[in-house]
C-alpha positions as CSV (number, residue, x, y, z in Angstrom):
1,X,-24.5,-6.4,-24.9
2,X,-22.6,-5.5,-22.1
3,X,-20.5,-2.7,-21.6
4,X,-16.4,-3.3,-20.3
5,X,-15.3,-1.9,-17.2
6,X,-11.8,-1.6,-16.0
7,X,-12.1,-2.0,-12.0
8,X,-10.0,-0.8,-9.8
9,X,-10.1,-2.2,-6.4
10,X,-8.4,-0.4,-3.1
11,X,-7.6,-2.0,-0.2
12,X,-6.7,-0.1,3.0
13,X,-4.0,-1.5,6.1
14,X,-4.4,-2.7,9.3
15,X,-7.0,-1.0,11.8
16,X,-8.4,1.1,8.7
17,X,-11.2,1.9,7.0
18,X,-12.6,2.9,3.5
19,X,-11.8,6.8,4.3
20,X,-8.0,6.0,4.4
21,X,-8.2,5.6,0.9
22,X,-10.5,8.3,-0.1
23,X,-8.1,10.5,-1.7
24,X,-6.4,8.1,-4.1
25,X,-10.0,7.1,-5.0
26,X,-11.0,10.4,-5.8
27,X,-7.9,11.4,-7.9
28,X,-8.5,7.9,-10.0
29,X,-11.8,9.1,-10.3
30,X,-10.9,12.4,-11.6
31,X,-8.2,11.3,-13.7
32,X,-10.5,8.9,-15.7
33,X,-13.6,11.8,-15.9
34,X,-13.9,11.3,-19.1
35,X,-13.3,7.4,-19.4
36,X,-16.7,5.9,-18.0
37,X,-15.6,2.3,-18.4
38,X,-13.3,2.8,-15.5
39,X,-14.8,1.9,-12.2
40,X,-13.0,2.8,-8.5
41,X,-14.2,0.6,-5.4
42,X,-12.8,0.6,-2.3
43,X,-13.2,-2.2,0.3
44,X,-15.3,-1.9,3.0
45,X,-15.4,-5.9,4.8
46,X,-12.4,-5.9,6.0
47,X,-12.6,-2.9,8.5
48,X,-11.3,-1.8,11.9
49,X,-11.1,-4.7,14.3
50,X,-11.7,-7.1,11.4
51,X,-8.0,-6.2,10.1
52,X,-7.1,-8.1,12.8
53,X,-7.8,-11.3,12.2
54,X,-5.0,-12.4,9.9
55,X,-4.0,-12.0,6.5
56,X,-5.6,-15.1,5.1
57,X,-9.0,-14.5,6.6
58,X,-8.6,-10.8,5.7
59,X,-8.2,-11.4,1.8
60,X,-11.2,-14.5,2.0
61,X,-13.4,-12.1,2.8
62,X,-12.0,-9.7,0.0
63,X,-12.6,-12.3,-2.4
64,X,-16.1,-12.3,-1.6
65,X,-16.7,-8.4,-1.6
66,X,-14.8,-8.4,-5.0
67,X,-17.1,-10.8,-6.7
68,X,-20.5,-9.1,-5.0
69,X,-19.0,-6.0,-7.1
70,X,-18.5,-7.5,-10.3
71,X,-22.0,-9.3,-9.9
72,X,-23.2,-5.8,-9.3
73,X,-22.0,-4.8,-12.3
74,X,-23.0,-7.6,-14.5
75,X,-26.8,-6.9,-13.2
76,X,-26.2,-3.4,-14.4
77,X,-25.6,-4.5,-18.0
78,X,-21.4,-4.1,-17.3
79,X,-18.5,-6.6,-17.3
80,X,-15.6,-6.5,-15.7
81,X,-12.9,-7.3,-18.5
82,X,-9.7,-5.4,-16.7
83,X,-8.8,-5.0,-13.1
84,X,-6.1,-3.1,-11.0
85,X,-5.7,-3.8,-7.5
86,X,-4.0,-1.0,-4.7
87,X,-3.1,-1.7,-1.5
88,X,-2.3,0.8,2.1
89,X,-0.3,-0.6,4.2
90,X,-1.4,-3.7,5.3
91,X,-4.1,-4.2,2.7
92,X,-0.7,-4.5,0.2
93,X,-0.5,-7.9,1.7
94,X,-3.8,-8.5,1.9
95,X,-4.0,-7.9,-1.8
96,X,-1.2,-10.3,-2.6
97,X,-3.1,-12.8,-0.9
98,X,-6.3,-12.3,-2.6
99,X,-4.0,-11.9,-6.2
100,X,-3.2,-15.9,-5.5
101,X,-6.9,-16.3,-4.6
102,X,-8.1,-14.7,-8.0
103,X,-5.0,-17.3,-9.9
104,X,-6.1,-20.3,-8.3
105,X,-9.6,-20.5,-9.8
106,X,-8.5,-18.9,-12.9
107,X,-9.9,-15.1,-12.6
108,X,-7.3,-13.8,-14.8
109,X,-8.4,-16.2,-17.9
110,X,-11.5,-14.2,-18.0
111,X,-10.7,-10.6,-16.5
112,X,-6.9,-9.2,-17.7
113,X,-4.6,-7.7,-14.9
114,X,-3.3,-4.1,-15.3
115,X,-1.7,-2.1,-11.8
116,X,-0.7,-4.2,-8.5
117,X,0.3,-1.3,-6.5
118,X,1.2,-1.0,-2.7
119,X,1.6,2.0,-0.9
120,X,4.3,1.6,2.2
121,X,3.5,-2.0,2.5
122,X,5.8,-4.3,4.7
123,X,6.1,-6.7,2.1
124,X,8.8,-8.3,4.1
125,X,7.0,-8.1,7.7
126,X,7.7,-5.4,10.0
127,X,10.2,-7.5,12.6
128,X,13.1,-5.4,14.4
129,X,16.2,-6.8,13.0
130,X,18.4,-6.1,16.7
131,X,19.1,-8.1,19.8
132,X,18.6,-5.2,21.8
133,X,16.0,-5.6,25.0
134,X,13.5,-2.5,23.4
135,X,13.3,-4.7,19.8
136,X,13.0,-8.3,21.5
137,X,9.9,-6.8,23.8
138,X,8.6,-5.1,20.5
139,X,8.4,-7.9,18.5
140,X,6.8,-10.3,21.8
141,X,4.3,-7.4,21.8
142,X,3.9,-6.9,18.4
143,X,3.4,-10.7,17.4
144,X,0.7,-11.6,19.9
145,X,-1.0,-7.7,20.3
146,X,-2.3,-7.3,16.7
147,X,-4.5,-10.7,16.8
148,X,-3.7,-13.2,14.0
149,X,-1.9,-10.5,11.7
150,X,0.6,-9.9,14.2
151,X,1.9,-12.8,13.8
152,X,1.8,-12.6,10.1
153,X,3.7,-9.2,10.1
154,X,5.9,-10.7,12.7
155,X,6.3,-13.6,9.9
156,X,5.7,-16.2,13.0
157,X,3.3,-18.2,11.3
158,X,5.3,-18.3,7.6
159,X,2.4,-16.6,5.8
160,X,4.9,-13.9,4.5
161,X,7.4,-16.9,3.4
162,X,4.8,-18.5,1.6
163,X,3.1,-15.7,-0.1
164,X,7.1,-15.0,-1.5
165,X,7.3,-18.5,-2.8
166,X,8.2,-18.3,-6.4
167,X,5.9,-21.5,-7.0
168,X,3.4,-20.4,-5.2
169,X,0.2,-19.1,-6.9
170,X,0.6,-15.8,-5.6
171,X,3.7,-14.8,-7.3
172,X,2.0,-16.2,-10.4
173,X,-0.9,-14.1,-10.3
174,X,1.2,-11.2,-9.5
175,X,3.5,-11.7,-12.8
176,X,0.1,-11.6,-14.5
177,X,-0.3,-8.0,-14.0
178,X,1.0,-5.7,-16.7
179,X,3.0,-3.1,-14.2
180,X,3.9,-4.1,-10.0
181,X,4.5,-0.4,-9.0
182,X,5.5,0.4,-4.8
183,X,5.8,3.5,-2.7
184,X,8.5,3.4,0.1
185,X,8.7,6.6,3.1
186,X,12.1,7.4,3.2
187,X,11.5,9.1,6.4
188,X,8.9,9.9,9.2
189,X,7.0,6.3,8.7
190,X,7.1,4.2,12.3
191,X,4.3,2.1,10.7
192,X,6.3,0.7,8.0
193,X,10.0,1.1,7.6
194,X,11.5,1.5,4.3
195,X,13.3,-1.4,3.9
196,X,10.3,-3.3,3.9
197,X,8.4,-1.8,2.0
198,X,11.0,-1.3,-1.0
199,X,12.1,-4.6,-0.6
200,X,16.1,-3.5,0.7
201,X,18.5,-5.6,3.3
202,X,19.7,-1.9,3.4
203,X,18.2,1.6,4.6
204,X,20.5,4.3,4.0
205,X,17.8,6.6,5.6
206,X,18.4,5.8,9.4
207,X,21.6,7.7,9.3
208,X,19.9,10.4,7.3
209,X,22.8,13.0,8.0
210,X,25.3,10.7,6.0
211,X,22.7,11.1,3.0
212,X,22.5,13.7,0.0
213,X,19.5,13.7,-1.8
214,X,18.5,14.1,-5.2
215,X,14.6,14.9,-6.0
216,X,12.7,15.0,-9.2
217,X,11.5,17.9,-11.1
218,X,7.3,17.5,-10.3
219,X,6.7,20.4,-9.9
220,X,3.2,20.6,-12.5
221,X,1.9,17.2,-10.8
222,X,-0.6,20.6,-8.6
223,X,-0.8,23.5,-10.1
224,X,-2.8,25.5,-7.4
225,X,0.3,25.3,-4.6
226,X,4.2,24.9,-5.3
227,X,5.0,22.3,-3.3
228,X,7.9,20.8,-2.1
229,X,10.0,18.2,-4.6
230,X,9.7,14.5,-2.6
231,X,10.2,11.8,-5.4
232,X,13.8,10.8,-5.0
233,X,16.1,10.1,-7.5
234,X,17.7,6.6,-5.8
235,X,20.2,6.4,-8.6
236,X,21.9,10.0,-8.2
237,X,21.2,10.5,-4.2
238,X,24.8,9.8,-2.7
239,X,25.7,8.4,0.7
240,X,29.1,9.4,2.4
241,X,30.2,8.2,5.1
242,X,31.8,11.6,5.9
243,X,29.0,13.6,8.1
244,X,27.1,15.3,5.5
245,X,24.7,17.5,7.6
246,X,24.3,17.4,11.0
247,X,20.6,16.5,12.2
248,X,19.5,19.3,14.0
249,X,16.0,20.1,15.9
250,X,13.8,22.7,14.4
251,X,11.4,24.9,16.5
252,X,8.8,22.7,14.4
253,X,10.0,19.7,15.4
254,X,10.7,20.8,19.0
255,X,7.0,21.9,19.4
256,X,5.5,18.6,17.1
257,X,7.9,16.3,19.9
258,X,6.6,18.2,22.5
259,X,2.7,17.8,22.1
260,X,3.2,13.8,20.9
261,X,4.7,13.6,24.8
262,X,1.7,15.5,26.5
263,X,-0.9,13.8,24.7
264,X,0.9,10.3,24.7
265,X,-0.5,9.3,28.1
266,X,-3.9,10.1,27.4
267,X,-4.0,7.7,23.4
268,X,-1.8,4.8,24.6
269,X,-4.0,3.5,27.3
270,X,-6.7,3.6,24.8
271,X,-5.0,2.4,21.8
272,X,-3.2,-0.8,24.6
273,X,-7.0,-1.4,25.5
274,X,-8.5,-1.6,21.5
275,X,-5.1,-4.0,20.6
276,X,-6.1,-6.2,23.4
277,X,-9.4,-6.6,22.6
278,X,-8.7,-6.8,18.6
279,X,-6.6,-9.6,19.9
280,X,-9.0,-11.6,21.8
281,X,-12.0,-10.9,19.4
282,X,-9.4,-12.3,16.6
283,X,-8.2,-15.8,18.7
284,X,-11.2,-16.1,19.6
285,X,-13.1,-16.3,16.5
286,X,-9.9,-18.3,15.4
287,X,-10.8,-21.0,17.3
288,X,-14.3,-20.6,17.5
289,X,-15.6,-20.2,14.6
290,X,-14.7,-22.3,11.5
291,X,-16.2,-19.8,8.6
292,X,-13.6,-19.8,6.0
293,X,-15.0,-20.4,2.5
294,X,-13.1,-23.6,1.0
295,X,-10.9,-22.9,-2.1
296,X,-14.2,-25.3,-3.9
297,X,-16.8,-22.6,-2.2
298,X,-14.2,-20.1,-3.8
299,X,-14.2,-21.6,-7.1
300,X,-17.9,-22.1,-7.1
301,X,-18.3,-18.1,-6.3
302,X,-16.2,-16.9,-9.3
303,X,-18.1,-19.9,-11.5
304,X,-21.4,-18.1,-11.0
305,X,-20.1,-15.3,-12.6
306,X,-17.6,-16.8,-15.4
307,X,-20.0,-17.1,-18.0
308,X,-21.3,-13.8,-17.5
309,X,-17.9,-12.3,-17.9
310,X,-16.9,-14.0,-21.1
311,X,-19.2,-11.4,-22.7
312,X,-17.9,-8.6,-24.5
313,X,-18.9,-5.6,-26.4
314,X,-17.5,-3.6,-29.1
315,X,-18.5,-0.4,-27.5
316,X,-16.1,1.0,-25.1
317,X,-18.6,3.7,-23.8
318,X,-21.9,4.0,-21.8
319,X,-23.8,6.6,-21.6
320,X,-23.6,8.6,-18.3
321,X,-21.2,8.2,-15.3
322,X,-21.1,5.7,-13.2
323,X,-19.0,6.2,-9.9
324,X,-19.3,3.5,-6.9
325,X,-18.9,5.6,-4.0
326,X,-19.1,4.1,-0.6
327,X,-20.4,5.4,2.3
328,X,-17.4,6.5,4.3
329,X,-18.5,5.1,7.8
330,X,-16.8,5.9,11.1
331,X,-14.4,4.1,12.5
332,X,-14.5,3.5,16.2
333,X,-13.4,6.2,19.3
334,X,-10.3,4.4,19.4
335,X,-9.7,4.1,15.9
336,X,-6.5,5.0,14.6
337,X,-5.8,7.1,17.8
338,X,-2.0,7.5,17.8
339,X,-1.5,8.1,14.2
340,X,-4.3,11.2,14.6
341,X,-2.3,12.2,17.1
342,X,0.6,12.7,15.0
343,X,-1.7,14.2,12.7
344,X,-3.1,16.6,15.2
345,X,-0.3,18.0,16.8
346,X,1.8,18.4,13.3
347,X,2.1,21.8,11.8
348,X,0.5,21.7,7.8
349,X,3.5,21.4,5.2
350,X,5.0,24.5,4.3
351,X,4.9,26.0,0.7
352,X,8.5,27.2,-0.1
353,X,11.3,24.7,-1.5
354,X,14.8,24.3,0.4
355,X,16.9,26.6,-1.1
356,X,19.9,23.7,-1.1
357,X,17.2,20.7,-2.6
358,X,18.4,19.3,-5.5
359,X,16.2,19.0,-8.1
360,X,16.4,17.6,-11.8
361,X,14.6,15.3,-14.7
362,X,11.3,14.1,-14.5
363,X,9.7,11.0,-11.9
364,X,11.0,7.9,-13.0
365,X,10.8,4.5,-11.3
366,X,13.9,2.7,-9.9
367,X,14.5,-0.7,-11.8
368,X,16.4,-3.8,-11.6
369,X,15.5,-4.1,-7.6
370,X,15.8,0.0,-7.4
371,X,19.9,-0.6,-5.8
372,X,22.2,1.3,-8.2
373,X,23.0,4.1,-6.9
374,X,21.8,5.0,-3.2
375,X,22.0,1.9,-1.9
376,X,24.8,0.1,-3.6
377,X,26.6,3.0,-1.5
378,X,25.2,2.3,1.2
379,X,27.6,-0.4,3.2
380,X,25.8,-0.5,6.3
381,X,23.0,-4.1,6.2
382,X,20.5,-4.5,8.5
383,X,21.0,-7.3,10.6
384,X,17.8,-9.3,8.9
385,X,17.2,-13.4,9.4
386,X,17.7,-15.8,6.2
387,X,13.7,-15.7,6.0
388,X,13.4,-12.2,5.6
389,X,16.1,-12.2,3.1
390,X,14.6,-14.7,1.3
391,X,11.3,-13.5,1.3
392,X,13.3,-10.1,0.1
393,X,15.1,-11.7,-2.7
394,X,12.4,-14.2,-4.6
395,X,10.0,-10.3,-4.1
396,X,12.3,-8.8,-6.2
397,X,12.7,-11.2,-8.7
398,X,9.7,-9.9,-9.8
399,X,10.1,-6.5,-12.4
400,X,9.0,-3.9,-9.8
401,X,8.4,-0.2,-10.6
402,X,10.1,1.2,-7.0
403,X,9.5,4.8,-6.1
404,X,11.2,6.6,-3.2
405,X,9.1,8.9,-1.2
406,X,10.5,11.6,1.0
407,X,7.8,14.0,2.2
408,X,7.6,16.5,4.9
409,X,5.2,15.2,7.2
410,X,5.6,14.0,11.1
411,X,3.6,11.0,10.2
412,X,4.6,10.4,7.1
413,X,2.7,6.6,6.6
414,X,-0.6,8.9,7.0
415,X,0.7,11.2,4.2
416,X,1.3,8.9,1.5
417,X,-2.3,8.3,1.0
418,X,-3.1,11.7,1.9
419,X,-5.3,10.5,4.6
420,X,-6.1,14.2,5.7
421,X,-7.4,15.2,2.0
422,X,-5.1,18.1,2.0
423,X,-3.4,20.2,-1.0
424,X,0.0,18.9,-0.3
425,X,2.7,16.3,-1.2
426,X,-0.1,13.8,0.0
427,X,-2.0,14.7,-3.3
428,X,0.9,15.5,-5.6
429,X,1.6,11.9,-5.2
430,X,-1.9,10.5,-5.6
431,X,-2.5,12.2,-8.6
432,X,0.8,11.3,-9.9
433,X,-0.4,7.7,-9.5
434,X,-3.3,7.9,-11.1
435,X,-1.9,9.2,-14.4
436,X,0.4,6.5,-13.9
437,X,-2.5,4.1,-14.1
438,X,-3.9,5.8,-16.8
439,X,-1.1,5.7,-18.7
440,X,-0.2,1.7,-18.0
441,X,-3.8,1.1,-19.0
442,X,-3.7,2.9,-22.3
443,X,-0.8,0.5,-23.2
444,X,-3.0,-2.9,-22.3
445,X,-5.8,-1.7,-23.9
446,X,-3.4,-1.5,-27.1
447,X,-2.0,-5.0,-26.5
448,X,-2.7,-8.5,-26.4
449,X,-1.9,-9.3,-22.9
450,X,0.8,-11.8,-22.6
451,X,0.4,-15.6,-21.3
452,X,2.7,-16.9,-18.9
């Protein structure tokens, strides 16, 4: 009979590739060593250029790549019976996309939902809330120079409004899962604020100098390096509207600000030229080429395999490990250029804790929307449209596990999935995820999962 496998599926951002998510693969995978019915894949169709060409498009061919594994499995004598899906940036949205997919021809009757997780993830798009002349030529640019997802992350096509749609068959795949869990940079992202990505009208952190924060105690999440506290505690971090510490420039940050100007020239011609022609290869295959699969050539795909994964076993071991890993392939020349810039030119994290940090109590997720404390102090609202909030409040009418990220990077959106592979805050926090996700699937296996 065949073995069950607990798949867990990882899908990187926008002009990525399967490397950006090597670290949180590897600390699943070493966090489940001795667990072989758990199985860690990352995506690799939806690369580079190919991120370009929309959200929709983006999770159809997801779809696809997700039932080629799990009819890879099945040949190998192993069915998938629980799945977690993680999402980078982007790929959060992508996810969510491919979640409503997976609902709509009834995956999660057969295979039972455990972790939806997104690490800095516009959920809400990624617009500049400001008449101001530098935000209105940001968002022209940024609508019509990142191809068809452009205008999804500019939300000038809807997608974003309807993936939030509390009818809609993505919010009901995504209440299928057991435990919606998201990582928001406090500071240092210029990807992906962190309103949107925790789901706030509100960011306390762009006057940072009004803010006192509060860290949890994690300090045994690495045990080879001390490193620096950066999960915040939102409920006891204060805001004051009294100056609290002026922002002042380091000699670190002076010499980081420094190179970022002299090599700025050189990566934004490139990365202006690789935008442009993501942008024309994405129209133009947009009109072009009609090659979406149906939602019937969908339904037929997962029907191939829905008999097959009705089987179960009453064995929850197989002998031997089994890890997929992919082939990490290069990206382009261009790839990524200005965010390994920042990488380049930043100094590595240093090793001794601010004498002032606070620090108390173990990690714990901010609930009920993650407002009570922080923000609910925090008077200052963006200036968002009634879409965005909309989209903002049906999101968190969903139970969310919301975790507030504050780590000592330059390029902070890189750091959170500990892109560089380095002993740092970067891989505190991945390993901290995966014994999350060990821990959330202990419970499921334990339970009857429940309908809605």
């Amino acid at each position: 009979m065949a073995q069950q496998k607990h798949l867990i599926f990882l899908v990187h951002g926008l002009f990525g590739n399967s490397s950006h998510m090597s670290s949180n693969a590897e600390e699943l995978r070493s966090q489940f060593a001795t667990d072989n019915s758990v199985v860690v894949h990352i995506a690799k169709s939806n690369e580079t250029l190919k991120t370009f060409d929309g959200i929709a498009i983006g999770a159809e061919r997801l779809f696809v790549e997700l039932m080629d594994r799990i009819k890879q499995l099945l040949e190998e004598n192993f069915v998938v019976k629980h799945i977690s899906i993680v999402g980078y940036s982007l790929g959060g949205l992508f996810a969510r996309y491919l979640i409503g997919m997976l609902e709509s021809v009834g995956f999660f009757n057969k295979v039972t939902p455990v972790v939806y997780a997104t690490f800095a993830t516009p959920h809400a798009g990624t617009y500049f809330h400001s008449q101001r002349f530098k935000a209105r030529v940001l968002n022209a640019f940024g609508s019509r120079l990142l191809g068809l997802s452009g205008g999804d992350l500019f939300n000038s096509n809807k997608t974003l409004e309807e993936l939030a749609d509390p009818e809609s068959r993505y919010i009901t795949g995504i209440k299928r899962f057991k435990k919606r869990v998201l990582f928001a940079n406090a500071v240092h992202d210029r990807t992906v604020p962190f309103w949107t990505a925790y789901l706030s009208t509100k960011n306390p952190f762009r006057h940072l100098e009004h803010v006192q924060l509060q860290y949890y105690n994690h300090s045994l999440l690495v045990n080879c390096k001390n490193i620096r506290p950066f999960l915040v505690n939102m409920s006891k971090s204060v805001y004051n509207e009294a100056e609290l510490h002026p922002p002042k420039l380091t000699r670190r940050d002076k010499i980081t600000r420094a190179f970022f100007l002299m090599l700025l020239p050189i990566f934004l011609p490139v990365m202006l030229t690789v935008l442009t022609t993501g942008t024309i290869v994405a129209r133009v295959k947009a009109i072009y080429y009609s090659v979406r699969p149906r939602p019937q050539d969908n339904a037929a795909l997962f029907n191939e395999l829905s008999r097959q994964l009705t089987k179960t076993s009453h064995s929850n071991r197989v002998e031997g490990r089994r890890h997929s890993h992919p082939d990490l392939e290069p990206g382009s020349l261009a790839e990524g250029a200005l965010e390994n810039m920042l990488e380049l030119v930043e100094p590595q994290e240093g090793e001794e804790e601010e004498k002032d940090m606070k620090v108390s109590g173990v990690p714990k997720p901010a609930l009920n929307g993650g407002f009570e404390g922080l923000l609910d102090g925090t008077k200052d609202e963006l200036g968002i449209s009634p879409e965005v909030r909309r989209i903002i409040d049906n999101l968190n009418q969903l139970d969310w596990e919301k975790y507030t990220v504050a780590l000592s990077h330059f390029n902070t959106h890189g750091e959170i999935m500990n892109r560089r592979c380095s002993n740092g805050q970067g891989q505190a926090l991945q390993k901290f995820f995966a014994h999350l996700v060990a821990e959330t699937y202990k419970d499921v296996k334990r339970q009857v999962p429940a309908k809605i």
